[in-house]
C-alpha positions as CSV (number, residue, x, y, z in Angstrom):
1,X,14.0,25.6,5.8
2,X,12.6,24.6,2.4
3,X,10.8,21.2,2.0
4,X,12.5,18.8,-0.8
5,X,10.5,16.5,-2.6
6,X,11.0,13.6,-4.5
7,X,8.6,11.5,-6.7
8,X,8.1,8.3,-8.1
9,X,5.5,7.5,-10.4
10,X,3.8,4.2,-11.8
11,X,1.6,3.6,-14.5
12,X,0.0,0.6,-15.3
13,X,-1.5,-0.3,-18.9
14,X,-4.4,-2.9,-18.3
15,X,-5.9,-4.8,-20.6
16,X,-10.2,-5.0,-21.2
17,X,-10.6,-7.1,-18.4
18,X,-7.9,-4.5,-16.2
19,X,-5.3,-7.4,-15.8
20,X,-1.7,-5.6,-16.3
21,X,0.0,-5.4,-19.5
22,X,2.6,-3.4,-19.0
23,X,4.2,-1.3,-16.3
24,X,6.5,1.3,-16.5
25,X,7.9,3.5,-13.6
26,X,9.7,6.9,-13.3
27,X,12.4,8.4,-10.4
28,X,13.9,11.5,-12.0
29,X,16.1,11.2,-8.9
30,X,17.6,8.0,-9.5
31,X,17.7,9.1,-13.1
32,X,15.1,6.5,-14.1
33,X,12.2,8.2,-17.3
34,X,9.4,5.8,-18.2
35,X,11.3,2.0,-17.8
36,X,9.3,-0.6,-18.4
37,X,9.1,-3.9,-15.9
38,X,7.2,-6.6,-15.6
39,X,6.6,-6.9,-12.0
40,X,6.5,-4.8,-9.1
41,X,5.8,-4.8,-5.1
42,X,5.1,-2.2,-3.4
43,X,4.2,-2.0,0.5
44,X,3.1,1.2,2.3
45,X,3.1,1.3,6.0
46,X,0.0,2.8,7.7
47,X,1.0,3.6,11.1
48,X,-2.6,4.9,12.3
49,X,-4.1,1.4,11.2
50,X,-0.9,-0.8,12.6
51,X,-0.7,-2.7,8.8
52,X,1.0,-2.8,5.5
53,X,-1.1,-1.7,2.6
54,X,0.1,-3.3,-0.6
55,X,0.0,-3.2,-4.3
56,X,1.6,-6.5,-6.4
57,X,1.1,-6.4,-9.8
58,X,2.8,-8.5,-12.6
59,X,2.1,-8.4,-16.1
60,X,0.6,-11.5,-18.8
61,X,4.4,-11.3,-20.1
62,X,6.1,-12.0,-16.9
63,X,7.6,-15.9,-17.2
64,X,7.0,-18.0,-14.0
65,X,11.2,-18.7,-14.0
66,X,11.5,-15.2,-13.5
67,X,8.8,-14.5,-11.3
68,X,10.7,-17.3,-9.0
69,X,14.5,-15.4,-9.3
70,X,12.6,-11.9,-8.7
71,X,10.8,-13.4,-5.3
72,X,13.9,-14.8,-4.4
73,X,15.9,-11.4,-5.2
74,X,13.3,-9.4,-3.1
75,X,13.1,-11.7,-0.3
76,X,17.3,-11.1,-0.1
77,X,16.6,-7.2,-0.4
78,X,14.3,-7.2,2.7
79,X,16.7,-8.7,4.6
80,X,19.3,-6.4,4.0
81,X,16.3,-3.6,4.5
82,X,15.3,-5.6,7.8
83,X,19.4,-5.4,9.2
84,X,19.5,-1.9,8.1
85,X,16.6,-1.2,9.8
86,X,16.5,-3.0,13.2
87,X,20.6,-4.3,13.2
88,X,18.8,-7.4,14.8
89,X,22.0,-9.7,13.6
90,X,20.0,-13.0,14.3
91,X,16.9,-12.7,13.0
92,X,19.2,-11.4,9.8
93,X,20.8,-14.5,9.4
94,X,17.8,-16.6,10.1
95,X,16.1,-14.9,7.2
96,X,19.1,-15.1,4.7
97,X,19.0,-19.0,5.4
98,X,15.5,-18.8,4.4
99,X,16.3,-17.0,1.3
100,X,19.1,-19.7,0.6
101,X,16.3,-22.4,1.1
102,X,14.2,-20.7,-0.5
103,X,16.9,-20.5,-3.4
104,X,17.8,-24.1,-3.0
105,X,14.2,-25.7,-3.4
106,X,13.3,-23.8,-6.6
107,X,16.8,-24.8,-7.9
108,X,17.7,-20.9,-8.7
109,X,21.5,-21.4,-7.2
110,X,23.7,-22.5,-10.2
């Protein structure tokens, strides 16, 4: 059986003092080339160590009102990940009411 391999890549333009200007990303697979974003997180489990290695990076551009909505958006995401994952229905919904907390204090719901 043949192995199949996917990647995705991130490059990261830093400025003299190495803070992030821009960041751009590439998964041929999801038919994404070279996109540029202004933040990303990105968590790695290391199973040997028992902990989450992680890279978050954000770039000079990205405005604090959208830093706020993106947090909020991932926080929804790994909930969703967390049901998918564990179909632990309770803990699910407790972590969606955080999100609409969450949501509520920093006045992102319209």
């Amino acid at each position: 059986m043949s192995i199949i391999k996917s990647t995705i890549e991130l490059n990261v333009e830093l400025d003299e003092n190495r803070v992030p200007e821009k960041l751009f990303w590439t998964a041929q697979d999801g038919g994404i080339e070279n996109e540029e974003a202004k933040a990303m997180l990105l968590s790695v489990w290391d199973s040997e160590a028992q902990e989450t290695l992680r890279i978050d990076l954000w770039t000079k551009e990205m405005p604090v009102d959208e830093m706020k909505v993106f947090f909020h958006q991932t926080l929804v995401a790994m909930s969703d990940t967390f049901h998918r994952a564990t179909q632990d229905e309770k803990m699910t919904a407790t972590m969606k009411d955080f999100c609409d907390y969450f949501a509520e204090k920093l006045e992102l719901k319209k």
